[in-house]
N, C-alpha and C positions, 0 to 999 in steps of 0.2 A: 609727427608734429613738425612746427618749423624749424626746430632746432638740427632737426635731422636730416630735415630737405637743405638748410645750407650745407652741414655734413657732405651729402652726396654730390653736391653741384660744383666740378671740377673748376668752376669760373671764380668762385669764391676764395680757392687758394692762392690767385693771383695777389692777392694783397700781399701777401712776403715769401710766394713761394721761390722755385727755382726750375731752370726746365727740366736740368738733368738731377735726378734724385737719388739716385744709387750708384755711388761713387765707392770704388776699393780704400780701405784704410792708406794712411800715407807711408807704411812702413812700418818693421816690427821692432815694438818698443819694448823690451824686455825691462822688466820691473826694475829700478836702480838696490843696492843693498844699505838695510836702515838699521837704524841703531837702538830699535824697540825694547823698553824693558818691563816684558809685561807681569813682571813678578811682585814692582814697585814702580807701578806707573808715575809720572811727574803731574800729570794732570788729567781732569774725567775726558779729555779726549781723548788721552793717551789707553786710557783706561778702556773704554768704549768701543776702540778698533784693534781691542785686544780679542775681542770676540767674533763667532763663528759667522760667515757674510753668504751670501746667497746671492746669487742675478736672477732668481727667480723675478725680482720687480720689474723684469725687463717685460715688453706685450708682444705677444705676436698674432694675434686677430682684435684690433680695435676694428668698431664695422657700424658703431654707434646705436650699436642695440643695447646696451647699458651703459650708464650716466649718473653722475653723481657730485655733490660739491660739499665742502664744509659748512658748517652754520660762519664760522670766522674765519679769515686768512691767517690766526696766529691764536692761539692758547699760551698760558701761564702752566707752566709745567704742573702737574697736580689738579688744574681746571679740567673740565670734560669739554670732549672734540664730538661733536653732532655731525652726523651726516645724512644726509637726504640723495636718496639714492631710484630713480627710473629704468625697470630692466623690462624688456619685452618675452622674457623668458620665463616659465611660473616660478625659479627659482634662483637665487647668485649665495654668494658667499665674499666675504671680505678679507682682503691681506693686508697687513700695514708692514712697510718697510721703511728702515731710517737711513735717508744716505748716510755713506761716509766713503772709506777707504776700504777696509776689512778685506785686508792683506789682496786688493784687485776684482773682489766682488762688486764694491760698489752698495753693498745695501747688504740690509740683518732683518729679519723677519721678527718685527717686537710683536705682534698678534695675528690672530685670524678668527674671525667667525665662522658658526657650525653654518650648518646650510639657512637660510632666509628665504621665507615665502614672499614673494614680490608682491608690493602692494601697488594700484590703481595711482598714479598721480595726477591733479589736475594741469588742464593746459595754463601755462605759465599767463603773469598777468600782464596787460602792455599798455605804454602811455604811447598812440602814435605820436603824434605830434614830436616828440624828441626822441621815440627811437629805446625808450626805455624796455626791456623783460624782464620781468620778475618771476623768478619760479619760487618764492618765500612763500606763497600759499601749500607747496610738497609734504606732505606731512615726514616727520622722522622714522630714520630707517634704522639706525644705529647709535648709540653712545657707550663713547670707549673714555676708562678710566687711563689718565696720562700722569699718576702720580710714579711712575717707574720709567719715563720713556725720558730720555736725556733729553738738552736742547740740540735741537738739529729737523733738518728738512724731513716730513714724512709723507709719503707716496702711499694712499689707499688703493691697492688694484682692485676693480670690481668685477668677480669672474663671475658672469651667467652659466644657467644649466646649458646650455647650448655651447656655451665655450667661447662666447663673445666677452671679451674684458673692455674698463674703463680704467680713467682714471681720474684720482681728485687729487690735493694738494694740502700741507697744512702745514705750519711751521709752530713748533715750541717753543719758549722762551724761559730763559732761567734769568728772571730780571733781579733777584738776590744775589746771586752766585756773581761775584767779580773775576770777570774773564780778560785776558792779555784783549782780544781783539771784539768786537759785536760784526758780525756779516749780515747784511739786510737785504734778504730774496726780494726780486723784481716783482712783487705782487698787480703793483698800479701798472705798469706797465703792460704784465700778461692778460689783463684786464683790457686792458686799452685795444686790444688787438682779439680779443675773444669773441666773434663774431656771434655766437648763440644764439639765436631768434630769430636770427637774420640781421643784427644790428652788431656793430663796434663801432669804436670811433673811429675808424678810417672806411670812405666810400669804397666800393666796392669794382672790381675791374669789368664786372657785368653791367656796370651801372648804375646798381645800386645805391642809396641815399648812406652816408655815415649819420650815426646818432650823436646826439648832445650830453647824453645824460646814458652810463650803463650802470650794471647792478652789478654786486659781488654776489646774489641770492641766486645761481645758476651755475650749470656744470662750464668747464673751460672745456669750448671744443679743439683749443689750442692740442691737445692730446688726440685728437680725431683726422685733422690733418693734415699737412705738410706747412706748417703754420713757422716761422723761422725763431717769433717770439715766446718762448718754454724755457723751463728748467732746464729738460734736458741739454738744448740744446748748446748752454756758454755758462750756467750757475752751478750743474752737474760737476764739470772738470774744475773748479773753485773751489769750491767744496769737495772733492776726492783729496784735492792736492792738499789742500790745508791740514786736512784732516789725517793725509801719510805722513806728510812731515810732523804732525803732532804739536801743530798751535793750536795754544790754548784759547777755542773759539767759541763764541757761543751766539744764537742765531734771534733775527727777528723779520718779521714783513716788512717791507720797505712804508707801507702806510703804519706801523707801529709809529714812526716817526711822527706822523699826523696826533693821531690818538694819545701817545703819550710820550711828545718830545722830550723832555725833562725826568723820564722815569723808569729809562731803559736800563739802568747801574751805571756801577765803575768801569769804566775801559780805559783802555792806552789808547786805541785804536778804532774807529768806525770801517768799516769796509761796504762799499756799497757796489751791488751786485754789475751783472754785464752791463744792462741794460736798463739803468733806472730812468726812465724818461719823463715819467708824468711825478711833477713833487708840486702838492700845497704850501701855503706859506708857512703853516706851522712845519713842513720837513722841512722847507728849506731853511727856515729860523733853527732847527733843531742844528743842522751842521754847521751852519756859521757858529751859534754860539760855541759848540763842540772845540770846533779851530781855535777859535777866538779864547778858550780854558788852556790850549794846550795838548787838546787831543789829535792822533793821526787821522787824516784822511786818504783813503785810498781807494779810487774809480776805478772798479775793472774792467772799465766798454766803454763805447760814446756814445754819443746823443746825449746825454745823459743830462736832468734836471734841465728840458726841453719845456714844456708844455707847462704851463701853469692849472693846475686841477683847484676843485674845493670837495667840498662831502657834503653829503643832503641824507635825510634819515629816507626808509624804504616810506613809500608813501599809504602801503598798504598796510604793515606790520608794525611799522612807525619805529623800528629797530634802528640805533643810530649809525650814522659813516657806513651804509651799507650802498648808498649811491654816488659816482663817481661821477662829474660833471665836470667835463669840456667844450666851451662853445667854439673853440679856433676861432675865433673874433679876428686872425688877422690872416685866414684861408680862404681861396676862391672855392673849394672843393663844395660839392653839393649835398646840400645835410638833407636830415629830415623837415626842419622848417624851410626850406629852398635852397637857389642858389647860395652860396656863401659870400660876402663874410653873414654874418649873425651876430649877435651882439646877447649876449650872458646878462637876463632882465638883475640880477644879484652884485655880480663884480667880474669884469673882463677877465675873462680864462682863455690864455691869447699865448704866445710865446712868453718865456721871462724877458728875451730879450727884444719885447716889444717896445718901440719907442712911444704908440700911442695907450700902453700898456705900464705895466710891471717897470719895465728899462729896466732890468736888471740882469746885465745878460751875463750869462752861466759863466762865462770864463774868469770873473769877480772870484769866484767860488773855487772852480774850478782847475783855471790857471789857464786852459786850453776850453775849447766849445764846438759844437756839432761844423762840421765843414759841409758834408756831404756823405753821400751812397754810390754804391755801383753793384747792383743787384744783381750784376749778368759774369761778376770776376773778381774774387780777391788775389789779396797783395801779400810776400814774403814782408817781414818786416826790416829795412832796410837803415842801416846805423853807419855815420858818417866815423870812420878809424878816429879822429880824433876825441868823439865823443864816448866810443866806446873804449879808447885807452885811456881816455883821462878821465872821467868823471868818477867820483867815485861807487855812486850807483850798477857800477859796470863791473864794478872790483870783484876779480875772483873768475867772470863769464870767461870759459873756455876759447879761446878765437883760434885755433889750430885752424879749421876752416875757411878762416881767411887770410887774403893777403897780405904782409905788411904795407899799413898805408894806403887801402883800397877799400872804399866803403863794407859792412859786413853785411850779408842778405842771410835772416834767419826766416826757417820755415820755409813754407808752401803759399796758405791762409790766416796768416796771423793777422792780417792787414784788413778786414773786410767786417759785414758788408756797408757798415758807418762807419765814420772816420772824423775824429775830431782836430784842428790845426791852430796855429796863433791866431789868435783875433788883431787887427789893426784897429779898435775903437777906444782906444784909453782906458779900457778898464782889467789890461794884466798887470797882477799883480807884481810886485817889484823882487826882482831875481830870480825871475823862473826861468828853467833851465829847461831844453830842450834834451832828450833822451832817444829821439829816432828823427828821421825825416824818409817818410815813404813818398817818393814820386804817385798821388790817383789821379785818374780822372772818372767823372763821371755825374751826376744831377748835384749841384750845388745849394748850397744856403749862406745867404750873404749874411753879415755880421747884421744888419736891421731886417732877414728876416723874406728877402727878395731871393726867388728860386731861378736857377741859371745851371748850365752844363760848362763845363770846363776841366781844367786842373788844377790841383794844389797841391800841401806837404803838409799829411798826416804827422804826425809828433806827440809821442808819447811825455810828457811833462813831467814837474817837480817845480817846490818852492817852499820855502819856508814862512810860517806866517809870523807875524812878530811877536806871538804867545809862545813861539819855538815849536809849533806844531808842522808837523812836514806833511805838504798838500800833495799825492803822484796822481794821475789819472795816463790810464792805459794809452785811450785816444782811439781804441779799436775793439766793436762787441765781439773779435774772435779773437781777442787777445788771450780769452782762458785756454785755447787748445793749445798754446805754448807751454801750459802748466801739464795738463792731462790728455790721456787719449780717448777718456770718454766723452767726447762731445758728438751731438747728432746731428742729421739733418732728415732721417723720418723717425718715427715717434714708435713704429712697428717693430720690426725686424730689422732696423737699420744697422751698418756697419759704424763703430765709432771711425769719427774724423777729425780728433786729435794729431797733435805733434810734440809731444813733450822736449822741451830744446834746455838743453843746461844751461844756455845764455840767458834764456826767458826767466828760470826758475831761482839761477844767483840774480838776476836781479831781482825779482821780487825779494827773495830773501834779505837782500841789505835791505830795501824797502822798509818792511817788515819789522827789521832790526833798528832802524833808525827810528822807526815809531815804539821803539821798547817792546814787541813781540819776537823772541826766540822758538823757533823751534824745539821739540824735545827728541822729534825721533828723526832729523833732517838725512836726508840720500848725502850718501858717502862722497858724491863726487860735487858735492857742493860746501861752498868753505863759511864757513858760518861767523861773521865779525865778532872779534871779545867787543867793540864797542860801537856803536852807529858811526855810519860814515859822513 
């Protein structure tokens, strides 16, 4: 079917692949020593990765002969998780795994189903004209009781009798349970770039039309192949890290924000994943107001609250927010209704920080805002001595590495392959504080939204908002392999291409701290503040 033929056609990977894909680890990162006490955990995270862990969730033949997606990008802990599931095999089996930490596994095996007779599914439904696939007509393969399955990220692997696996995605949510922090997986985004049918929002490097309009009702062939926007590959090491050090975190879809801004609980803390690129007005209403009570924000990538999206019900099913609509109204790139730009017959879906648009550009929010890409090279992350000796976000980071009074260069690829910098338009906010200055070059994006090649100075951010709420954003979507080494770049057999750096991981920590999240089970060579800095 089509889904399978983009699968196969090596031209389709261009949209975020890379040339070279099998790259050796950056070096051997032996586990640091924590201070776990699993006899009288502090909290159900601590609790959680007290238990036995597996890599079994890892795949080593995806080949796109089985396929599979949730009914929802998020359940209510206790709610039922649907899956619909396409295997060319007479028969699969299901495994659910929950990230975490689990002492270097990476994942715990909460179930598995017996063997499953494959059933027939129809060909998925399509609206040419926008580019839309719907595979909501699939009839159901599975429904798994989640009244015992913590909140946190869960990975279905779908192994066929032939030994071809897939994979699908689902997050839990405990929106009762009041958690030190909320983490919100990149779901709009992994969306955004899910090519399935032949269609995503971005045109294709063969040529192909980008669509206007995709569905959540389809498997993500982001897991198929060499696709840069995944879990795996920047939300994985996020969520390991948090979850060793043992904050107390609890999880939601980045479209949860949409569906229920106001209803997510109590936090200290919002944390929004690598890569949050596509947000509606009701997510981006949901963080302003967040800031604006008092609560922390913290961006762990750039690009980030780019694209302004809306939600439209399936047209077929009539199920709500299961349709994701982008018209780039302010793109030359060539859609399904023609050349671009195109214009959204509903409400301009165009950059936020479009002027004939939204005008609300991200770095309002933010502090910092998308600069640009360099698809072909990332960056060490590079801190000027006086910012990393004096600021107090810095407080604690090891600098033996460097020179006195010599700028400090952390990592390898901390810096890549987006990169967010000051905006000069008048809308940073007041006392934000610069945190890195990485020398890139590479495809640009102007503050109103005009594409250009050049250089600029990546910068990792902070500010205070005047609810006392502290705003950081990373500035970089491989800012998490500074946390962990599990980060990827193929979805298979790949080698992690993490760097775990005790500079990277004290800072987060004050971070963290300053937004009233403490660690419970924090690495020994990291100094953990009695009070925010």
């Amino acid at each position: 079917m089509a889904g399978l033929a983009a699968a196969r056609d090596p031209l389709r990977d261009l949209i975020r692949g890379e040339a070279q894909l099998e790259m050796p680890p950056k070096g051997d990162f032996p586990p640091p020593v924590r201070r776990r006490n699993c006899s009288a955990p502090e909290n159900p995270v601590v609790r959680e990765n007290c238990r036995a862990g597996t890599e079994d969730w890892r795949m080593t033949n995806v080949d796109g002969r089985i396929e599979g997606f949730f009914d929802r990008p998020s359940v209510g802990r206790g709610e039922e998780a649907v899956i619909r599931v396409r295997c060319e095999d007479p028969e699969y089996r299901i495994e659910v795994y929950r990230s975490g930490y689990y002492e270097g596994a990476r994942g715990r095996l909460v179930t598995r189903t017996g063997t499953l007779a494959a059933q027939a599914q129809p060909d998925a439904r399509r609206d040419a004209p926008t580019g839309l696939v719907s595979a909501s007509n699939w009839a159901v393969s599975e429904r798994f009781d989640t009244s015992e399955w913590p909140s946190g990220v869960y990975l279905a692997t779908l192994v066929s009798s032939g030994g071809s696996q897939g994979q699908a995605l689902i997050v839990v949510r405990e929106d009762d349970r009041p958690s030190d922090a909320l983490l919100f997986i990149s779901d709009t985004t992994y969306q955004a770039y899910n090519y399935w049918g032949d269609y995503s929002l971005y045109a294709g490097a063969d040529g192909s039309p980008r669509a206007v309009r995709v569905s959540y009702d389809r498997p993500y062939i982001n897991v198929v192949v060499n696709q840069a926007d995944w879990y795996l590959r920047h939300e994985l090491p996020l969520v390991s890290w948090l979850e060793a050090e043992g904050y107390d975190v609890a999880y939601a879809a980045a479209s949860d924000a949409h569906r229920s801004p106001d209803g997510l609980g109590r936090r200290r803390a919002w944390l929004s994943g690598a890569h949050n690129e596509y947000v509606s007005d009701e997510m981006r209403g949901a963080f302003e107001r967040r800031r604006d009570e008092g609560v922390g924000l913290a961006f762990f990538g750039a690009n980030s609250f780019y694209w302004r999206i809306r939600f439209e019900p399936d047209p077929w099913s009539g199920e709500p927010d299961r349709v994701m609509v982008c018209y780039k109204s302010s793109e030359e790139t060539l859609s399904t209704l023609g050349p671009g730009p195109v214009e959204d017959p509903v409400s301009r879906t165009s950059l936020w920080r479009d002027p004939k648009g939204p005008d609300r550009p991200e770095n309002a929010l933010i502090g910092v805002m998308y600069a640009g890409q360099d698809l072909a090279g990332n960056h060490p992350l590079i801190v000027p001595w006086e910012t990393i000796s004096e600021d107090p976000l810095w407080r604690g980071a090891d600098l033996s590495a460097g020179a006195r009074g010599e700028a400090v260069s952390i990592g390898q690829e901390i810096v890549g392959w987006e990169w967010d910098a000051v905006a000069d338009n008048g809308r940073t906010p007041a006392g934000l504080r610069t945190l890195s200055a990485t020398p890139v070059e590479g495809d640009l994006m102007s503050v109103d939204g005009r594409p250009s090649t050049g250089s600029a100075l990546a910068s990792a951010s902070v500010y205070t908002a005047p609810s006392g709420a502290v705003v950081f954003a990373a500035a970089s979507n491989l800012f998490t392999w500074g946390l962990d080494e599990y980060g990827f770049r193929l979805f298979s057999d790949g080698k992690p291409q993490g760097e775990p750096d005790q500079r990277i991981q004290q800072l987060v920590t004050n971070t963290l701290v300053a937004m009233g999240c403490r660690p419970a089970s924090p690495a020994a060579d990291l100094r953990v503040p009695d009070a925010p800095a």
